[in-house]
C-alpha positions as CSV (number, residue, x, y, z in Angstrom):
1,X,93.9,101.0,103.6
2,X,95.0,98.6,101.3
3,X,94.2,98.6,98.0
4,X,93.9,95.1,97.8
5,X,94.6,91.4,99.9
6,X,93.6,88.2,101.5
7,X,90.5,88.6,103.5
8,X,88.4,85.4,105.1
9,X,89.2,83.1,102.1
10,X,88.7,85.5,99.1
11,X,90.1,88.6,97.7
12,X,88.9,92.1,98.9
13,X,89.9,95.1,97.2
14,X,89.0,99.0,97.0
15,X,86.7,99.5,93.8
16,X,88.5,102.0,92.0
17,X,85.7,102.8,89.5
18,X,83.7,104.0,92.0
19,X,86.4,107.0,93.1
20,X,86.5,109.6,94.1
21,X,82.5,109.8,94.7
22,X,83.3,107.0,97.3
23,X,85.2,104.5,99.3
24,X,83.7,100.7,98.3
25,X,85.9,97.3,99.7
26,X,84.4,94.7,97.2
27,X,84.9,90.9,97.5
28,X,86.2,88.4,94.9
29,X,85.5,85.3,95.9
30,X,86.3,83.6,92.3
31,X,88.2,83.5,89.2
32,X,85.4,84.8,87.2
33,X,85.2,87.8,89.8
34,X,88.4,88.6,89.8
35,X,88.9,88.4,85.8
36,X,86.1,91.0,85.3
37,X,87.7,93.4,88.3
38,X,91.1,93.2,86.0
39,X,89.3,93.9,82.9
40,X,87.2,96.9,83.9
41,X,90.3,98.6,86.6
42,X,88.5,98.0,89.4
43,X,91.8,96.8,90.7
44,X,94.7,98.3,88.5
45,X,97.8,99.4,88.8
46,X,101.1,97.0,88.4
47,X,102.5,96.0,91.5
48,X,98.0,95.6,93.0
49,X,97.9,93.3,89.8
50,X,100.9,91.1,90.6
51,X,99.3,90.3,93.8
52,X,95.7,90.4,92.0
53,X,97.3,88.2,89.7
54,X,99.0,85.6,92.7
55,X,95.6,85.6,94.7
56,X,94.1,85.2,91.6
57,X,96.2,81.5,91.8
58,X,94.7,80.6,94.9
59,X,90.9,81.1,94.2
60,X,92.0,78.8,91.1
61,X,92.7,76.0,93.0
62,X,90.5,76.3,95.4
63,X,88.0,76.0,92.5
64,X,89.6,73.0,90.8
65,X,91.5,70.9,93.2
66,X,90.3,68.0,91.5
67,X,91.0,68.9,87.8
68,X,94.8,70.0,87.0
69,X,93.0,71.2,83.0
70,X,90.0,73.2,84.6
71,X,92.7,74.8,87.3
72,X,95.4,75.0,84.5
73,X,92.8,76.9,82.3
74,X,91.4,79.1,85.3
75,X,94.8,80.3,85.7
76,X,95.9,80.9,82.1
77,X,92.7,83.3,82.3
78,X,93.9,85.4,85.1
79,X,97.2,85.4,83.5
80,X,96.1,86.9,80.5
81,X,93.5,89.0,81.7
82,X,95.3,92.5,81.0
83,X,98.4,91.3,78.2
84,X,100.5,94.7,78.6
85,X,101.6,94.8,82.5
86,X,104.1,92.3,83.1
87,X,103.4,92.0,87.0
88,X,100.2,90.4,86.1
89,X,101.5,87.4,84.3
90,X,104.8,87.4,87.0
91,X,102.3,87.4,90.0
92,X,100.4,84.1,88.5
93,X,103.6,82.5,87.6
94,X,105.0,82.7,90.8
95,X,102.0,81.3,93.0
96,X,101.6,79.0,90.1
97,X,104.7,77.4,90.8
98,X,103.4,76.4,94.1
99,X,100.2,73.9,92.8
100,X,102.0,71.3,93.1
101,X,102.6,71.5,96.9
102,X,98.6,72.1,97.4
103,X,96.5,75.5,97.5
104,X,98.2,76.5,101.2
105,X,101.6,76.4,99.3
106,X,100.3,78.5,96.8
107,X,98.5,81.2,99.1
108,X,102.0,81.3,101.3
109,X,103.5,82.5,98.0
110,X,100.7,84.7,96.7
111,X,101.1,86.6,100.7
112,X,104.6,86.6,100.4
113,X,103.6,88.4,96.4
114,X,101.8,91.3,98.9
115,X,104.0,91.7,101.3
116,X,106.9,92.2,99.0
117,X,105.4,95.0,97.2
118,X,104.4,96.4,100.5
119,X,108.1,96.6,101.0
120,X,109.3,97.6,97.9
121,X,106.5,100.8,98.1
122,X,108.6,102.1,101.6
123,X,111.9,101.0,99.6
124,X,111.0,103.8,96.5
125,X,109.6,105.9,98.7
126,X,113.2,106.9,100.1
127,X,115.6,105.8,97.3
128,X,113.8,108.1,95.1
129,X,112.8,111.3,97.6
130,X,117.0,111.3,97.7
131,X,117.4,111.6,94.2
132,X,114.7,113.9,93.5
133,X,116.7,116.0,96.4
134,X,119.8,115.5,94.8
135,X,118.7,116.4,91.5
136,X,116.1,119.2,91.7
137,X,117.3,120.9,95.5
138,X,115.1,121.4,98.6
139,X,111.8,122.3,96.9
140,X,110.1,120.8,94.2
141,X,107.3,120.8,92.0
142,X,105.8,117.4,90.8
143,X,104.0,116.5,87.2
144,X,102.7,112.8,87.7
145,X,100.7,110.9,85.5
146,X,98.3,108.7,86.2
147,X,97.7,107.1,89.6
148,X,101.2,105.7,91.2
149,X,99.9,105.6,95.1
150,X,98.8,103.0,97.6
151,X,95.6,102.2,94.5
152,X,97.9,101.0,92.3
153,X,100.3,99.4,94.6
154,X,98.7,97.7,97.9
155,X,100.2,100.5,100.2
156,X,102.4,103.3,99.4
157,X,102.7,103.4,95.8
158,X,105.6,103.9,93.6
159,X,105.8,107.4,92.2
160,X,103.3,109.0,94.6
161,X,104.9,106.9,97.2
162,X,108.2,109.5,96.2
163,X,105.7,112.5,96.1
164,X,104.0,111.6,99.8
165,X,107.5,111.1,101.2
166,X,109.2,114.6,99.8
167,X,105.9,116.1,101.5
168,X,106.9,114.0,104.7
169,X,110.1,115.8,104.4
170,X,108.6,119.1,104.0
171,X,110.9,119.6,100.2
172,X,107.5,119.6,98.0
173,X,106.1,123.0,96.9
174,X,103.4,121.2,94.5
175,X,102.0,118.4,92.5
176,X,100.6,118.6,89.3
177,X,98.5,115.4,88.6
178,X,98.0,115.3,85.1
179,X,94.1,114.1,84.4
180,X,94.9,110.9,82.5
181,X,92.5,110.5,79.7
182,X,90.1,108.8,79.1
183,X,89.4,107.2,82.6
184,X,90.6,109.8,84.3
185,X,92.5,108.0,87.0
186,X,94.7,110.8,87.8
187,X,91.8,113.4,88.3
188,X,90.2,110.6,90.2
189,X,92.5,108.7,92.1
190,X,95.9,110.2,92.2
191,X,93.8,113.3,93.5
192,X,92.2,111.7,96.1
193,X,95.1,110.2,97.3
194,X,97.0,113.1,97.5
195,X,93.8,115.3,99.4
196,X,94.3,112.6,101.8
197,X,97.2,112.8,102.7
198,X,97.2,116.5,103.0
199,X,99.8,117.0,100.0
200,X,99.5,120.4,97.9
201,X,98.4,120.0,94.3
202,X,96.2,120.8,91.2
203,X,94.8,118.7,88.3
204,X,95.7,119.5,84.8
205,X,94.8,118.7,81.3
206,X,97.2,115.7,79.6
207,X,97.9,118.1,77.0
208,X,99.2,120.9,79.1
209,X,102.2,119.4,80.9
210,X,104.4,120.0,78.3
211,X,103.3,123.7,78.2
212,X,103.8,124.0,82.1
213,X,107.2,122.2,81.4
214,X,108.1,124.8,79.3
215,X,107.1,127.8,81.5
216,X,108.9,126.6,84.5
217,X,106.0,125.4,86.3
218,X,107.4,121.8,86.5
219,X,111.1,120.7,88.2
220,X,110.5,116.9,87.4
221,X,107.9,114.3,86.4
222,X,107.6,111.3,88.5
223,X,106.0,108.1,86.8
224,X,105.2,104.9,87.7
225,X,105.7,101.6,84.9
226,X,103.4,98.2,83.8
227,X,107.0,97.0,82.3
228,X,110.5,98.4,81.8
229,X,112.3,96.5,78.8
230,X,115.5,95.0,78.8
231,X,116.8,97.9,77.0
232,X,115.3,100.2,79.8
233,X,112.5,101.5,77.2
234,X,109.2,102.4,79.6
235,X,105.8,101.2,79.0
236,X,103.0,103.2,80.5
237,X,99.5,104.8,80.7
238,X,99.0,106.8,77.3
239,X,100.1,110.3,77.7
240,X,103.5,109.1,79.5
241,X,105.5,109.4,75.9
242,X,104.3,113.1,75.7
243,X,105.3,114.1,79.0
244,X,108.7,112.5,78.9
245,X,109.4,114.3,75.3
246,X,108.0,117.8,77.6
247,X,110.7,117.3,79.9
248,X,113.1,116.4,77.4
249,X,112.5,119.6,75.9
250,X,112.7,121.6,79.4
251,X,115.5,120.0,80.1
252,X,114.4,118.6,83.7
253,X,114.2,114.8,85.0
254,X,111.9,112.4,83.7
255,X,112.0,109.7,86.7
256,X,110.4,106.6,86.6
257,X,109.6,104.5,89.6
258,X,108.9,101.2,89.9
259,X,109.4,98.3,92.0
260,X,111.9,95.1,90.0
261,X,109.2,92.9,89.8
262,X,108.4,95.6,86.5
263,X,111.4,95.2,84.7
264,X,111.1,92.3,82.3
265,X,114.4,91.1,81.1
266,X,112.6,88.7,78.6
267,X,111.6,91.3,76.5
268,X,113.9,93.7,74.6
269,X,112.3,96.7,73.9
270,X,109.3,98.9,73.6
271,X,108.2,97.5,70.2
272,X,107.9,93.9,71.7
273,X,105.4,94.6,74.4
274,X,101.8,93.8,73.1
275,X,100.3,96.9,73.6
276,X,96.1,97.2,75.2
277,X,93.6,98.9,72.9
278,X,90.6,99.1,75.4
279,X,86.9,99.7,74.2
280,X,86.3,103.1,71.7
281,X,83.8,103.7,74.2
282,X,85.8,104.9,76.5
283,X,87.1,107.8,74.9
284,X,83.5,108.6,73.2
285,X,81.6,108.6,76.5
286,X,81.8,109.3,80.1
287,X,80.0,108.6,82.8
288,X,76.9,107.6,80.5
289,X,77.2,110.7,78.6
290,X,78.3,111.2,75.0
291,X,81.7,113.1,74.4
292,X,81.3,112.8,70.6
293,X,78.9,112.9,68.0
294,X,76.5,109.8,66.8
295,X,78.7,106.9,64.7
296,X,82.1,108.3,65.5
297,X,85.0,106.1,65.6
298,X,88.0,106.3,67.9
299,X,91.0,104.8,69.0
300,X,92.3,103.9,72.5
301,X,95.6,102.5,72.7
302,X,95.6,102.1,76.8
303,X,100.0,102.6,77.3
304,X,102.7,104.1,75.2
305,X,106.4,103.4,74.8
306,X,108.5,105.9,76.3
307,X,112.3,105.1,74.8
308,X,114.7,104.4,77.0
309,X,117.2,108.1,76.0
310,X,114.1,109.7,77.6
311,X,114.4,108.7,81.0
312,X,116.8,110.2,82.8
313,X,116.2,107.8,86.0
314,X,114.6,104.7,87.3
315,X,114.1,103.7,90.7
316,X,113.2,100.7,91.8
317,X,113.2,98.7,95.6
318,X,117.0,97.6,95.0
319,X,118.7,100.3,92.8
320,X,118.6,103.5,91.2
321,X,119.4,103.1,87.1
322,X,120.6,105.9,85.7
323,X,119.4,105.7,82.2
324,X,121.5,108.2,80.5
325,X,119.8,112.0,80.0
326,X,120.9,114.9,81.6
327,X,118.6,117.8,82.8
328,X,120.2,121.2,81.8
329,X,117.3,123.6,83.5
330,X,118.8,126.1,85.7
331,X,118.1,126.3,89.1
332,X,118.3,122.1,89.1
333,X,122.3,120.9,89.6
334,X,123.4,118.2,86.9
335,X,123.7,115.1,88.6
């Protein structure tokens, strides 16, 4: 299934607050809609927001084709809907482009938005199943962190696109999804994903990957990116940081894969990137029910900044970076 696209005039997309409990396709018919599915992750994930972000043009004009300021506006909206992943604002910009050659014009370039992350997802898949290969040997155990499949990416994914394609290969022992607090996406959607498609794994705490790092229970962590700086620095769900400072410690890879439309070249480093603090309420309920006592405060930064001497890889449609650090564990050859 896709995760989201261009359906009978409007934009239809899986409702990812409603996983795993079950499968609802959910139509967006206008700028308003789509807005509020951006702001509450019914449709997340970097490369689905780029093309959220391109429909997301179309529905715009459609709207306004009669008033260049209400359309302008409309679009500014989507554009800014979520400020930290760069695909959003790079999805809008380039359908945007298009208004001048009338809304047909601009939906050719949204679809074109779609089907080249649809690509790119097939593209990762094998560029980084090699290097995993080459780096950690014919079996390997998996830490991911939050959800990096066909959800967050139309089809396929970008890390779990990796993951499903090593299982394709039969060179995966395990995954370990790490939950992904507060939301939960990992324990809820990269779960689901991978019970789909048949590939071995177990949920853990955020907290513990380091630990299982440590043990021996991981070969190398696979994540996915909402922008990769000019200087390589990787922005991510919170939690990403901790794991890639785990496997610095372990000495084993710290991969990060993402399609190019993620690397912005406009922006230096981590510490320019405006980072999302979502609503306290996330991290003080869930699922209606309180997590912490009456009139307590709390903070929820929704990425981190993983520096750039971290990572030791990033893969991407067109290339394989390699970033700089060496893994030293036993058992996985330098590269």
């Amino acid at each position: 299934m896709r995760s989201i696209d261009w359906v009978d005039g409007a934009i239809e997309i899986i409702d990812q607050r409603r996983l795993p409990g079950e499968v609802v396709r959910r139509r967006l018919a206008t700028v308003a809609e789509l807005v509020d599915a951006v702001r509450s992750l019914a449709v997340r994930g970097a490369p689905a927001l780029g093309v959220a972000g391109a429909l997301g043009v179309v529905l715009a004009a459609r709207e306004h084709p009669d008033d260049p300021v209400a359309r302008d506006a409309a679009v500014r909206r989507i554009a800014t809907a979520r400020p930290t992943a760069v695909n959003l604002a790079t999805g809008v910009a380039r359908a945007a482009s298009r208004l001048a050659d009338g809304p047909e014009a601009v939906l050719a370039a949204a679809l074109a938005v779609r089907d080249e992350e649809i690509a790119a997802s097939a593209a990762m898949a094998a560029s980084g199943a090699d290097l995993v290969a080459e780096l950690c040997g014919a079996s390997a155990r998996i830490l991911t962190h939050c959800n990096t499949g066909g959800l967050a990416a139309v089809t396929g994914g970008t890390a779990l696109a990796v993951v499903t394609e090593l299982h394709r290969r039969g060179v995966l022992r395990e995954v370990i999804a790490s939950e992904t607090r507060p939301l939960l996406q990992g324990a809820r959607l990269t779960a689901w994903e991978l019970a789909q498609a048949g590939v071995p794994y177990r949920v853990a705490t955020d907290g513990a990957g380091p630990y299982l790092m440590a043990r021996g229970d991981v070969d190398a962590v696979l994540v996915g990116a909402d922008r990769i700086c000019a200087n390589l620095d990787v922005v991510n769900k919170i939690g990403t940081y901790a794991h890639a400072l785990g496997a610095a410690r372990a000495g084993i890879p710290f991969i990060v894969v993402a399609p190019e439309s993620t690397i912005d070249e406009s922006t230096p480093d981590g510490g320019a990137v405006p980072i999302e603090d979502r609503d306290p309420g996330e991290v003080l309920r869930f699922g209606g029910t309180a997590a912490a006592p009456a009139g307590a405060a709390a903070v929820n930064p929704a990425f981190d900044v993983t520096p750039c001497d971290l990572v030791t890889a990033i893969v991407t449609d067109r290339r394989v970076i390699r970033a700089g650090r060496l893994h030293t564990r036993a058992g996985c050859p330098h590269r």
